[in-house]
N, C-alpha and C positions, 0 to 999 in steps of 0.2 A: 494653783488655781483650780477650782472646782469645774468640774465637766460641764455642769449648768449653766455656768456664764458665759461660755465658749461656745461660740455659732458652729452648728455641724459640720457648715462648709470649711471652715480655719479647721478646724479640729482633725478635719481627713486632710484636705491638703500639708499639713504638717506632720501628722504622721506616714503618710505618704513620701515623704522626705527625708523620716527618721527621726522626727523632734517632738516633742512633749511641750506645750502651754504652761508656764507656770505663772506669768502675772501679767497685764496690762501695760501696757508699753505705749502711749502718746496716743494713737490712733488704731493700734494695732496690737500685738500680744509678742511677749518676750517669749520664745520657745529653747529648751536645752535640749541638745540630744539625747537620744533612748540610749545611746552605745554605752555612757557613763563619760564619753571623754571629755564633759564638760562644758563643748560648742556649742557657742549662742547663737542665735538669729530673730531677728524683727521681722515680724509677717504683719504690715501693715495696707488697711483695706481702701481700696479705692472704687470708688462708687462712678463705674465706668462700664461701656457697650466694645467687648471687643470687635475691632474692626481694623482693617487693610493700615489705616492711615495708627492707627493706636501700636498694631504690632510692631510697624515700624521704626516708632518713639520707643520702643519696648527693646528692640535689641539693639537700637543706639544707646541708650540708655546701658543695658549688660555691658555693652563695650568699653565705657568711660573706664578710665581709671585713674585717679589723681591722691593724692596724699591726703587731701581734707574735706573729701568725702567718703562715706561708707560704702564700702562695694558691693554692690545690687546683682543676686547671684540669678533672680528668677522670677519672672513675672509669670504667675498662674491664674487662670482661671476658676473662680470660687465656686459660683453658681450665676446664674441670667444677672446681668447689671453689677455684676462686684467681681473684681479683680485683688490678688496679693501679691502685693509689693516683697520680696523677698529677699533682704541683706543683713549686712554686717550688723552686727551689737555694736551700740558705741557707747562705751561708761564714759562718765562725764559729767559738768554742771553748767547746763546752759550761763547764758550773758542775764537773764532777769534773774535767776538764783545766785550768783553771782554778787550783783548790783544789791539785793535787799540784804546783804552781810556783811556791807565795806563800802569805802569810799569810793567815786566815781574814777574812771579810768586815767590814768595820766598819757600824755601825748606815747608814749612809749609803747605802753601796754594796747592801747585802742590801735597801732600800726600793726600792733603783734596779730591783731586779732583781723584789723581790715585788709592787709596785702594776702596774706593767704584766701582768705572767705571770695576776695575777688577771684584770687586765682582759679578756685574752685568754680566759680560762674564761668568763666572764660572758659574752661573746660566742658561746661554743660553746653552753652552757647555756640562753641568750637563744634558739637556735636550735633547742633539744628535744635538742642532741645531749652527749657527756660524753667527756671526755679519755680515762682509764683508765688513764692512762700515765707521770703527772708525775712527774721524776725528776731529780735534777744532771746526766743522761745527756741529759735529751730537753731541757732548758732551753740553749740556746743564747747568747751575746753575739758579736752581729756585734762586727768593725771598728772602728765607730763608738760603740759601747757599749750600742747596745740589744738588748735579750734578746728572741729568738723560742721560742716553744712552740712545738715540732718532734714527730714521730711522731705523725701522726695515726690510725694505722691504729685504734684502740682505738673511732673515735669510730662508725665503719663497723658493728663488733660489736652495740654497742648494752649492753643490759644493767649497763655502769655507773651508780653514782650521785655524782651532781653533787657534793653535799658530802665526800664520799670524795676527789674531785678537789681541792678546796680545802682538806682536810689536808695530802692529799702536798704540794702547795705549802708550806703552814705547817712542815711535818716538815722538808722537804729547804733552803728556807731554813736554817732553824735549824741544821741538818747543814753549812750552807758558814760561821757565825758561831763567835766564841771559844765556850769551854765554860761550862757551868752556874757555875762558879768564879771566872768572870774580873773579880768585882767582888773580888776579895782583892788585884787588884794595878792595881785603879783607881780613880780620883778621884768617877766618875759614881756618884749613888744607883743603888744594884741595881735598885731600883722604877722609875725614870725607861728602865730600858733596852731596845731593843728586841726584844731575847731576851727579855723578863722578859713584855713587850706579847704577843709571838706564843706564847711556852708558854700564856700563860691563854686566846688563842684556844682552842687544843687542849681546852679543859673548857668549852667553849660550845655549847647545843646547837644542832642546827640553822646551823651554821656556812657562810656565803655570802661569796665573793668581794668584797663589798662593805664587809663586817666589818674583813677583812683589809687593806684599802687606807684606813680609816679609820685601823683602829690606825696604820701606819706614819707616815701625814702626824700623825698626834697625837704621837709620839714625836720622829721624826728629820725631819730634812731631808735629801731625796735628792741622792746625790754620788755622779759616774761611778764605773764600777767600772774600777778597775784594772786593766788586761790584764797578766798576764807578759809581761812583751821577752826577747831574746833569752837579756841577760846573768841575765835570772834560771831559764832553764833552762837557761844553764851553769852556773850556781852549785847545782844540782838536783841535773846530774853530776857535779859534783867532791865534792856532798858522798855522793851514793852512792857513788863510787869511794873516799873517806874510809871509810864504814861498810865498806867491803868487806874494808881491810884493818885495821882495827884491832885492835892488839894485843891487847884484853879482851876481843873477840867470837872471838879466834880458835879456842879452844877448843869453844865453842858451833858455830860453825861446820863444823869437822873431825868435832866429836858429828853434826851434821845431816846432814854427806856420806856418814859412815858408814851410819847408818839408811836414808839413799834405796838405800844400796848395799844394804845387805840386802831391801831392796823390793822394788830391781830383779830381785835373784837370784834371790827370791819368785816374783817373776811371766817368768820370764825363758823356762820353758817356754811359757806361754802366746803370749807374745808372740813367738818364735819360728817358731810353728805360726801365727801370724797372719800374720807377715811370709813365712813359706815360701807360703801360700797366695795372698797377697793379691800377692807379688813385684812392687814398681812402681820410675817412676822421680818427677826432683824438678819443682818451679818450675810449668811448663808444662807438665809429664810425660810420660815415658816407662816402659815395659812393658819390666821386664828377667828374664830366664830365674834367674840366682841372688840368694837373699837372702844380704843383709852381716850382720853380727854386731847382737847387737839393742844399742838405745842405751841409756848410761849417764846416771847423774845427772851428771854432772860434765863430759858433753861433749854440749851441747846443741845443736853443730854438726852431728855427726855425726847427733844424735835429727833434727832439722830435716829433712835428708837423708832416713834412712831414712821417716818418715812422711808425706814428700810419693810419698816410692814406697809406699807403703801407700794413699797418699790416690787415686794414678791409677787403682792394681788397684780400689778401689770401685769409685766412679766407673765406669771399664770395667763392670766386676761390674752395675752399678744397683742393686745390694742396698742398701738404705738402713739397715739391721739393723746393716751393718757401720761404721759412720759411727762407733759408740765407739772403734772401735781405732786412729782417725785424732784425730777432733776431744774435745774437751770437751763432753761432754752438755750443752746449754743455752746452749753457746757464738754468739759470732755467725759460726765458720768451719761450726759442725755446720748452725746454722739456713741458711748461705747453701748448702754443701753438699745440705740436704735439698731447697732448692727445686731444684737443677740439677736432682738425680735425679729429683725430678718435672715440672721441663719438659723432659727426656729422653720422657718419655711413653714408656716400652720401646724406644726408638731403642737400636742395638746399634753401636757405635764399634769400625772397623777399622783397621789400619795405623797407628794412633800411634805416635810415639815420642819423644823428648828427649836433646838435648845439656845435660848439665848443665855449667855455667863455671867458677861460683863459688858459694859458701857461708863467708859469716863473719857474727862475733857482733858487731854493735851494739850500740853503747855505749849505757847507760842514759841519758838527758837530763830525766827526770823529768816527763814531759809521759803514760808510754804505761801507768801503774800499775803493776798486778802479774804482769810478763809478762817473759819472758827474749828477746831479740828477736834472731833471727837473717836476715837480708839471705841471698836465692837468684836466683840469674842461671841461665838455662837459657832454650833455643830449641827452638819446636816444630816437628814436621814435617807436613808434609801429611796428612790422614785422611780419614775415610769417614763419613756417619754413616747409618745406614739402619736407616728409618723399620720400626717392629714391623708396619707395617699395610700392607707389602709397595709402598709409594709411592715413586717418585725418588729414588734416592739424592741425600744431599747431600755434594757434595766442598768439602774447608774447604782451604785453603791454608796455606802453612806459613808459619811467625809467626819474626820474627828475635828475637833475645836480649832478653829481660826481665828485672828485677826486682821482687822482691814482698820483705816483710818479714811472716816465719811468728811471730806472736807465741805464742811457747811457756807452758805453766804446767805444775809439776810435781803428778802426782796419783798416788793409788795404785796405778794398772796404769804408771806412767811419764809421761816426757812427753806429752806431747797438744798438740794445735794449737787455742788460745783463739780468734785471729782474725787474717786475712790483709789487711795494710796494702800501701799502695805509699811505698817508702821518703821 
């Protein structure tokens, strides 16, 4: 990862540590050690006041130790208002990456995944502290097939409640199993099933971790969860390349290109006036003097392009206000975007620039949801960055050719950038 995209404060506290930033991680940044011995850790940020009641949470939190969860080595202080969550790596494929490759969970497989992830609560809970966060995004399956509860920042906040937490568990299970329906074309009593066991949790009051791990061993018997291989997120893409072109969508479709076009035509002053001002370049970015034509629905290459040159002019800019006309509100490119510009801390960046290479569109494989993915190659150059509080300049060196993958989603002002992968 290039130094510029990494807020000062992550950047010393991890080297501080010993470790080196090399990509974007959920909320936070994936760092390896400087030693060479190949140790990972997630420094992920939490936008929090430390305080009496917080540090507290904080070394209860160090203390936990359970099998499926990541162990959390260190909670630091970033700078005013942001705090680093500091633990294990956990390779893996969430439960919604999971889900878009293969069929829905069997009674077996979703035990696999609910008795542990409770366990994991019960452990937090056992501690005073509360997830806040459970979701087919934050549940994990390594490798080997066990599931970690990941994202812990929620537990730092505080102010969650415990049974809240062992809903969403119940809830998002249930979300990776067949539908309410699936006894019409099965042998199993509807009553015996473990859909049928976890909906009736949901109407229990007072509902604990311990509930939910009964029900399952009463129902099923736990059997590994199936990971997608390969062949089944080729079979993802050829069957979206099938929907792509089928003759009975294609009406619907030509209807839908049309409407984004009149969108875009809608909003096309605006977004003019955004890109005249904002004038950037791609990838790794560069600061260029004219704006190109604004982007269409139908060429999401070209949109790739010009919003990474919108995304530099921010950025440069620090105006954080301007983050809509790049990212997706709520997105994980707006949220990793907001933290730059505040571990910028008014730092004023000179002399950028960028060679852009390439830009093309990525084939769907069914693994990345709902996002149009376009692959950018571009090289940065030498810059400046100097500090608001009139201290040492910092000179960053110039970075050779890159690629990143801008995940696109279309909205009403147009494209927008959802969140930035490494291909």
């Amino acid at each position: 990862m290039d130094r510029f995209v990494v807020p000062t404060d992550v950047e010393t506290a991890l080297a501080g540590a010993g470790f080196h930033p090399v990509e974007v991680a959920g909320s936070g940044w994936l760092a390896v050690a400087l030693d060479g011995s190949d140790r990972r850790v997630e420094l992920h940020v939490v936008p929090a006041v430390a305080d009496a009641g917080l540090a507290d949470r904080a070394a209860r939190l160090c203390a936990v130790r359970h099998e499926h969860l990541p162990q959390v080595m260190d909670v630091v202080e970033l700078s005013s208002g942001r705090l680093g969550l500091v633990m294990e790596h956990v390779d893996g494929l969430s439960l919604a990456q999971i889900r878009a490759s293969r069929a829905p969970l069997a009674d077996g497989e979703a035990a696999t995944v609910a008795i542990p992830v409770a366990g994991a609560l019960a452990a937090l809970h056992d501690a005073g502290l509360a997830h806040g966060a459970v979701s087919e995004s934050t549940i994990l399956v390594r490798p080997d097939g066990r599931p970690v509860l990941t994202d812990l920042r929620g537990t730092l906040v505080g102010g969650v409640d415990d049974e809240a937490d062992v809903r969403r568990l119940v809830a998002t299970v249930l979300d990776q199993m067949p539908g309410a329906d699936v006894h019409l074309v099965s042998d199993q009593p509807d009553e015996a099933s473990l859909r049928m066991a976890l909906a009736r949790l949901l109407a229990v009051p007072a509902l604990d971790a311990g509930r939910v791990v009964d029900a399952c061993y009463a129902t099923t018997e736990p059997e590994p969860v199936r990971l997608p291989d390969a062949g089944a997120r080729a079979s993802s893409a050829l069957a979206a390349m099938a929907r792509a072109v089928d003759p009975a969508q294609g009406a619907t479709r030509r209807e839908d290109r049309a409407r984004r076009r009149r969108r875009t035509a809608r909003a096309s002053v605006g977004l003019v006036t955004a890109v005249v001002v904002l004038a950037v370049a791609v990838g790794v970015w560069r600061l260029l003097g004219d704006p190109e034509p604004v982007p269409v629905a139908d060429d999401p290459v070209r949109a790739a392009v010009e919003l990474t040159r919108a995304r530099a002019a921010v950025i440069g800019s620090g105006d954080v206000t301007l983050l809509g006309t790049v990212d997706v509100p709520g997105g994980p490119a707006a949220e990793a975007d907001a933290q730059l510009l505040a571990g910028l801390d008014g730092a004023r960046v000179d002399g950028l620039s960028v060679d852009v290479q390439d830009a093309e569109l990525v084939v769907e494989d069914g693994s990345r949801g709902g996002t149009t993915d376009v692959a950018v190659t571009s090289a940065m150059s030498a810059h400046s960055r100097v500090p608001a509080d009139g201290s040492a300049t910092v000179e960053v060196t110039a970075a050779g050719p890159r690629t990143v993958v801008l995940g696109l989603r279309w909205t009403d002002d147009g494209w927008r950038v959802w969140d930035v992968v490494d291909p």
